[in-house]
C-alpha positions as protocol buffer text, in pm:
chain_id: "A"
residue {
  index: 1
  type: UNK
  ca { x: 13219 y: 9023 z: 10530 }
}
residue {
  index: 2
  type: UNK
  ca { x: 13082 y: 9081 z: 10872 }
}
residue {
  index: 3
  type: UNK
  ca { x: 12816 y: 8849 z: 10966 }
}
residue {
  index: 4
  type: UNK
  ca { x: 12594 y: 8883 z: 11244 }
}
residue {
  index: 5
  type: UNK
  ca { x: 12449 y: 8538 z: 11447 }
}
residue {
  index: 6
  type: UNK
  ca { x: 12107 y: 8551 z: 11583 }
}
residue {
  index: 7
  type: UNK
  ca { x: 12278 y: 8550 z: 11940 }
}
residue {
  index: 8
  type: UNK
  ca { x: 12450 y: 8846 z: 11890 }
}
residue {
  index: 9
  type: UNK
  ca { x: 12207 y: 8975 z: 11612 }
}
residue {
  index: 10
  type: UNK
  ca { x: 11962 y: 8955 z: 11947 }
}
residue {
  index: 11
  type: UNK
  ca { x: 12081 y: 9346 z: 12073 }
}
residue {
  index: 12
  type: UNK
  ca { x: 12015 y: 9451 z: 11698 }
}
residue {
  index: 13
  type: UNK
  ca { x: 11686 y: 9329 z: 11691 }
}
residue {
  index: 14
  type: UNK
  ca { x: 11596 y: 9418 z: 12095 }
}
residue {
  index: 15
  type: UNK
  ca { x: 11445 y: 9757 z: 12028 }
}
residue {
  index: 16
  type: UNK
  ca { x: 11160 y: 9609 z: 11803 }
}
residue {
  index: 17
  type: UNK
  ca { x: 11035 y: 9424 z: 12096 }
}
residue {
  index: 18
  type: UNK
  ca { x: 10911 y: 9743 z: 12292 }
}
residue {
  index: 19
  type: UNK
  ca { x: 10881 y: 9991 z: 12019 }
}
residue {
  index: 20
  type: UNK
  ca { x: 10750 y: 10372 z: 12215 }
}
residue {
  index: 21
  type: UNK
  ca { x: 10371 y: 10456 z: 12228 }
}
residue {
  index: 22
  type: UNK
  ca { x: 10305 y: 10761 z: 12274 }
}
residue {
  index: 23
  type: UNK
  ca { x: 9943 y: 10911 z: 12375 }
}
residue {
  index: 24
  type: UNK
  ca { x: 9852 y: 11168 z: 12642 }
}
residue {
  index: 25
  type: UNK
  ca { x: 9730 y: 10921 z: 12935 }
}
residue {
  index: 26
  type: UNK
  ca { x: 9745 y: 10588 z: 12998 }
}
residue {
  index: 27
  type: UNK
  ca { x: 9616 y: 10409 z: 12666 }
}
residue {
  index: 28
  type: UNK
  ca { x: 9441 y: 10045 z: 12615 }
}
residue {
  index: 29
  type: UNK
  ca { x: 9662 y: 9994 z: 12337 }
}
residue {
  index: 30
  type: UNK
  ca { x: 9882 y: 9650 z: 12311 }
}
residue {
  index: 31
  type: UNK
  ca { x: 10218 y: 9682 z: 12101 }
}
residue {
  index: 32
  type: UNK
  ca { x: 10454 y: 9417 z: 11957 }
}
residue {
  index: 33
  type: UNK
  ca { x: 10728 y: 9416 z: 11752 }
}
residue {
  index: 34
  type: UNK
  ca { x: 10889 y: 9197 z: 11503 }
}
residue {
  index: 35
  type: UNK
  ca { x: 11158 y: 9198 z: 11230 }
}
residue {
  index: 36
  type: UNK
  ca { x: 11207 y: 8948 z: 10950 }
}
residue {
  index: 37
  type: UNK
  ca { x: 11477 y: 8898 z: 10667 }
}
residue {
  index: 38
  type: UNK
  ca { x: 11361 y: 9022 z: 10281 }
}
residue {
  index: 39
  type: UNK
  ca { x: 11502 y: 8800 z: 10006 }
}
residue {
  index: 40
  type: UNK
  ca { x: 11433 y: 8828 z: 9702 }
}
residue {
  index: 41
  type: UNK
  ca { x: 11386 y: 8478 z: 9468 }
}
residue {
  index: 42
  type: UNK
  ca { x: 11324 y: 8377 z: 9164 }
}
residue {
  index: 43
  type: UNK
  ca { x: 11104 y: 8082 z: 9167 }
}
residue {
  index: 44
  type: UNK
  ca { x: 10950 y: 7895 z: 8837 }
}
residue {
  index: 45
  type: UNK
  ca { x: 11093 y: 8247 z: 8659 }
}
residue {
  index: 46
  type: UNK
  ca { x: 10938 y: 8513 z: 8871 }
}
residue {
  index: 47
  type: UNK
  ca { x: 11065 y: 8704 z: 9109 }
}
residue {
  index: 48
  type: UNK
  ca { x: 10914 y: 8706 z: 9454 }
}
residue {
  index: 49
  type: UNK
  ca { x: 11033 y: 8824 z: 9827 }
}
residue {
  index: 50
  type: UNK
  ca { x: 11011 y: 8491 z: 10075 }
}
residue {
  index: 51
  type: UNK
  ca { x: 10989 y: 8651 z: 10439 }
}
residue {
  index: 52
  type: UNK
  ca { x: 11247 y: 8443 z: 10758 }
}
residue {
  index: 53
  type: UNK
  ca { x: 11350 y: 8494 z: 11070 }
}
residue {
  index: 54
  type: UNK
  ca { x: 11721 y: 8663 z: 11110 }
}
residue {
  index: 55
  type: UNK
  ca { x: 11904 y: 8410 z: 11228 }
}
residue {
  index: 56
  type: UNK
  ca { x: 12236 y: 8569 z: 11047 }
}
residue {
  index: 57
  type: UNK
  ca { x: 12253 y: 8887 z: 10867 }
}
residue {
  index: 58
  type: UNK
  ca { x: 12562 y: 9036 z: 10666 }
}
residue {
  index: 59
  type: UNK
  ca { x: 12565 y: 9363 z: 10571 }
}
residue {
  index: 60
  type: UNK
  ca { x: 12319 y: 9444 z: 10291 }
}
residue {
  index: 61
  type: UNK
  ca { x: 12054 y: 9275 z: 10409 }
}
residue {
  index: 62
  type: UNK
  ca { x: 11708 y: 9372 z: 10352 }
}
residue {
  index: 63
  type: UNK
  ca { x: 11523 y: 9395 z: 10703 }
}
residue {
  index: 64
  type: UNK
  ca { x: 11121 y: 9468 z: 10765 }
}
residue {
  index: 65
  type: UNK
  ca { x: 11033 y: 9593 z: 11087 }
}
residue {
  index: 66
  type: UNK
  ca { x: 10680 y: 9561 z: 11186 }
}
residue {
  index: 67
  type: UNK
  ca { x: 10479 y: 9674 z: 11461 }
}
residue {
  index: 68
  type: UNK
  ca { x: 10157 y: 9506 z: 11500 }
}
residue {
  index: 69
  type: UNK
  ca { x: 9870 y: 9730 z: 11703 }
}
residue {
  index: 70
  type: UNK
  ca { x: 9554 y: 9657 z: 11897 }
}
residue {
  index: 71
  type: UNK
  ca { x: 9298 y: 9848 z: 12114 }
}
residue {
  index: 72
  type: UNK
  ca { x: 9212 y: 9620 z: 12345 }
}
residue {
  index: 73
  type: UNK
  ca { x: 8979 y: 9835 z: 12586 }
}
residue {
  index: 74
  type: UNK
  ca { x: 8609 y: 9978 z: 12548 }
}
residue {
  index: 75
  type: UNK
  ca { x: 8667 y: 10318 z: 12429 }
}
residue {
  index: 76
  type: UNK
  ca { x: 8794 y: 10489 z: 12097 }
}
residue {
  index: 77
  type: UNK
  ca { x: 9218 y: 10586 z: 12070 }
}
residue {
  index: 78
  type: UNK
  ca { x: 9268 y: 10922 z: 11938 }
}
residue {
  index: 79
  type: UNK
  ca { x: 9602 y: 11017 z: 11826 }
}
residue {
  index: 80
  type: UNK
  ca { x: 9781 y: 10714 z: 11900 }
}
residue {
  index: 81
  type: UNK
  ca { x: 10163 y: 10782 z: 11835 }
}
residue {
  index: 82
  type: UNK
  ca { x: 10390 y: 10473 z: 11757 }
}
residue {
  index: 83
  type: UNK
  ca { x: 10768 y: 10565 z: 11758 }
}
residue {
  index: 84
  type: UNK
  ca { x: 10992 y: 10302 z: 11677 }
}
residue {
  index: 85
  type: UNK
  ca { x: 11371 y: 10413 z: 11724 }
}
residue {
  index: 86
  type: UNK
  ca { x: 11621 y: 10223 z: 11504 }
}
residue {
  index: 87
  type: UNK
  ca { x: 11899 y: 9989 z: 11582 }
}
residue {
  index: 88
  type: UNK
  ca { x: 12228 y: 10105 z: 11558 }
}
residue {
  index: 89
  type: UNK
  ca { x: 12327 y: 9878 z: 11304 }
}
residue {
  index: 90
  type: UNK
  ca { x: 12063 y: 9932 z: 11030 }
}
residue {
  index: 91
  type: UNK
  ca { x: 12002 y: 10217 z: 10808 }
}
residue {
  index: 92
  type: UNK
  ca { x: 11633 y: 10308 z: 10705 }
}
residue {
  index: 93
  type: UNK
  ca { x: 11606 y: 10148 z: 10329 }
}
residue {
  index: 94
  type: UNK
  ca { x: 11582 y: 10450 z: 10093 }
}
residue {
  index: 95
  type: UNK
  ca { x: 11281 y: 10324 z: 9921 }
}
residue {
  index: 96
  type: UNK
  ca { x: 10977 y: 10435 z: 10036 }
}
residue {
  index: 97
  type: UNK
  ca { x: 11182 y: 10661 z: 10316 }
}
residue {
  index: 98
  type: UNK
  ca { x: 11011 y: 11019 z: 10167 }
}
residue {
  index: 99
  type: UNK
  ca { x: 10703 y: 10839 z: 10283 }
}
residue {
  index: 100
  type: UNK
  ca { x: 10793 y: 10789 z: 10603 }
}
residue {
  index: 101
  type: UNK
  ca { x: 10790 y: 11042 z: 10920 }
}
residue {
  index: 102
  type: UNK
  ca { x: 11082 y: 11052 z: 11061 }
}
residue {
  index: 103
  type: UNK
  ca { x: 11359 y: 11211 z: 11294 }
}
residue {
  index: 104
  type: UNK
  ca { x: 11739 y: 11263 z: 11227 }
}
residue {
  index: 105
  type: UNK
  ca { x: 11821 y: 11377 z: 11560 }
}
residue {
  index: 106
  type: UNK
  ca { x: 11735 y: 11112 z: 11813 }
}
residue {
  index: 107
  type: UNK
  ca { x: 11343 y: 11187 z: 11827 }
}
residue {
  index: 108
  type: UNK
  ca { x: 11432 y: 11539 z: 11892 }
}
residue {
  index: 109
  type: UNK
  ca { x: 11214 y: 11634 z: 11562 }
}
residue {
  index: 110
  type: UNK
  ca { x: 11009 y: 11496 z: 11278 }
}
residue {
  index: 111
  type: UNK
  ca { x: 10904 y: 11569 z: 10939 }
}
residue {
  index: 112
  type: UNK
  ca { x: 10993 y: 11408 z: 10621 }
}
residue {
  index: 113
  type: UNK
  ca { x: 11317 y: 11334 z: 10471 }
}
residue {
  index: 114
  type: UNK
  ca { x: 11316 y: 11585 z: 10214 }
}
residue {
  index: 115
  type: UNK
  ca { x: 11217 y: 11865 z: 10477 }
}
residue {
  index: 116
  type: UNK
  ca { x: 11559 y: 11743 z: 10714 }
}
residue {
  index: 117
  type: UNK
  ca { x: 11892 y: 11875 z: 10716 }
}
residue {
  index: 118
  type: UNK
  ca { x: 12163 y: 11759 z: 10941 }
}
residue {
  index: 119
  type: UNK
  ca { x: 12521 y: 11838 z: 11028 }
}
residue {
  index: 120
  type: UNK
  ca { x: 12867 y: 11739 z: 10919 }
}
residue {
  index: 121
  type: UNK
  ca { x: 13219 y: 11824 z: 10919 }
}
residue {
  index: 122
  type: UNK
  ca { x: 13119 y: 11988 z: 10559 }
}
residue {
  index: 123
  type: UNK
  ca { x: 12831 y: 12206 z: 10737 }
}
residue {
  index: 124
  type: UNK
  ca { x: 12467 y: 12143 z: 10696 }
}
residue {
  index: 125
  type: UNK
  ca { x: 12363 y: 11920 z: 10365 }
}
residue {
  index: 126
  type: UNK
  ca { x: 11985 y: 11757 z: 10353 }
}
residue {
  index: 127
  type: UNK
  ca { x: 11909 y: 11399 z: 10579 }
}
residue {
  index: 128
  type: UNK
  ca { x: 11945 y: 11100 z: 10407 }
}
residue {
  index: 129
  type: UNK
  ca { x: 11761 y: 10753 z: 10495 }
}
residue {
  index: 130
  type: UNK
  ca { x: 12071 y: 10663 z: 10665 }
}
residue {
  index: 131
  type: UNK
  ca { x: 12082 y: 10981 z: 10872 }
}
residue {
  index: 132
  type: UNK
  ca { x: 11721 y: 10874 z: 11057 }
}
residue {
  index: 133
  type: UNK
  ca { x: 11742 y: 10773 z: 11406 }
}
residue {
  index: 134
  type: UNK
  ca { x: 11378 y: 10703 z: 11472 }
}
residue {
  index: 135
  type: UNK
  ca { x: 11013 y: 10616 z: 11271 }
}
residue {
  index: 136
  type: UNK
  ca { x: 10678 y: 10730 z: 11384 }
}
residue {
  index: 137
  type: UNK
  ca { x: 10344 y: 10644 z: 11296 }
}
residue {
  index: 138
  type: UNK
  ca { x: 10028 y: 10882 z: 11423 }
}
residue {
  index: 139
  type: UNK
  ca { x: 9695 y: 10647 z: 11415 }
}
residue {
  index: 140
  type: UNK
  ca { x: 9436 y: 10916 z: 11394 }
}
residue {
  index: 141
  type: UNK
  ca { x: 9139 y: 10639 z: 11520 }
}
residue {
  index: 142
  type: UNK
  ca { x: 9172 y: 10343 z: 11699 }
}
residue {
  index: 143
  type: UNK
  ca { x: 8786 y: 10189 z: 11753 }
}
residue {
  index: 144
  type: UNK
  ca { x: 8764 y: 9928 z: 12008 }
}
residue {
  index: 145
  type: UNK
  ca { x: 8895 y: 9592 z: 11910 }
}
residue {
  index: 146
  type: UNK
  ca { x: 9099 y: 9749 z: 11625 }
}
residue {
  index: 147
  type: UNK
  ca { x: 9379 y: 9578 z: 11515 }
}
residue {
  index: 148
  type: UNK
  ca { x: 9690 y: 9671 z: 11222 }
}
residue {
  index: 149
  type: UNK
  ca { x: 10001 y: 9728 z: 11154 }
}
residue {
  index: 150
  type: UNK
  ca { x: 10267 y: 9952 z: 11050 }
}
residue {
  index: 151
  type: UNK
  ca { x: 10614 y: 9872 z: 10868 }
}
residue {
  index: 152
  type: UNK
  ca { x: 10950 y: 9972 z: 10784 }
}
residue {
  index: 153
  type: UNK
  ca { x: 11202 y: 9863 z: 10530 }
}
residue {
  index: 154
  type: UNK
  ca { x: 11604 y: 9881 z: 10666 }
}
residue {
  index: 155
  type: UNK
  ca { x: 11926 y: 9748 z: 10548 }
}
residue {
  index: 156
  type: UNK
  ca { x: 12184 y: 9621 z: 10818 }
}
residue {
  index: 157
  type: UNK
  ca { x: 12503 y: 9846 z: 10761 }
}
């Protein structure tokens, strides 16, 4: 089983830190990213997911990727576009992915996952989560002094 140390688990995690905003203009808007390990335990006979940093990861892990938001200047943010690309060595979780908008070809094009097709040796067959390259969020209203957060589930390959 391949495991992955938090040393060299570091480059997996490195995009996070400076996930892309996108806006026309320069934009008031403060970004930071973060990523934490899902397990899933059963305590006093219920289940329940307990939330740590990745210090090792093995294949089959259950990541969450978050990206935490804030408008930190006077005026409204229209049409604030966060686009977080990711890591080589995760795979978008399939749960939840339909939800998502997304882009199977390097942030070349969105849509959702249904709508994608991509290539193969085989010719063209519909994306799959593992097929996405990059997640974006577009935050319709920012007000001054909002704050949030958006997330994504992934599974290191």
């Amino acid at each position: 089983m391949k495991k992955f140390v938090i040393a060299a688990a570091s480059a997996l995690f490195a995009t996070i830190a400076a996930p892309a905003a996108m806006a026309n203009g320069a934009q008031p808007v403060e970004l930071q990213g973060g990523v934490k390990v899902d397990k899933l335990v059963v305590e006093n006979g219920k289940e329940k997911h307990v939330y740590s940093d990745p210090k090792v990861v093995v294949p089959g892990d259950k990541l969450v990727f978050t990206t935490t938001y804030s408008n930190t200047g006077a005026e409204p943010v229209r049409n604030f576009v966060v686009t977080n690309p990711l890591p080589a060595a995760v795979a978008l979780a399939p749960e939840g992915a339909e939800k998502q908008d997304v882009s199977v070809d390097g942030g070349k094009s969105w849509g959702k996952l249904g709508m994608l097709k991509v290539s193969d040796a085989a010719g063209q067959r519909s994306a799959q989560a593992s097929d996405v390259t990059h997640v974006r969020w577009v935050l319709p209203l920012l007000a001054p002094g909002a704050r949030g957060a958006v997330t994504y589930n992934a599974i290191v390959r």
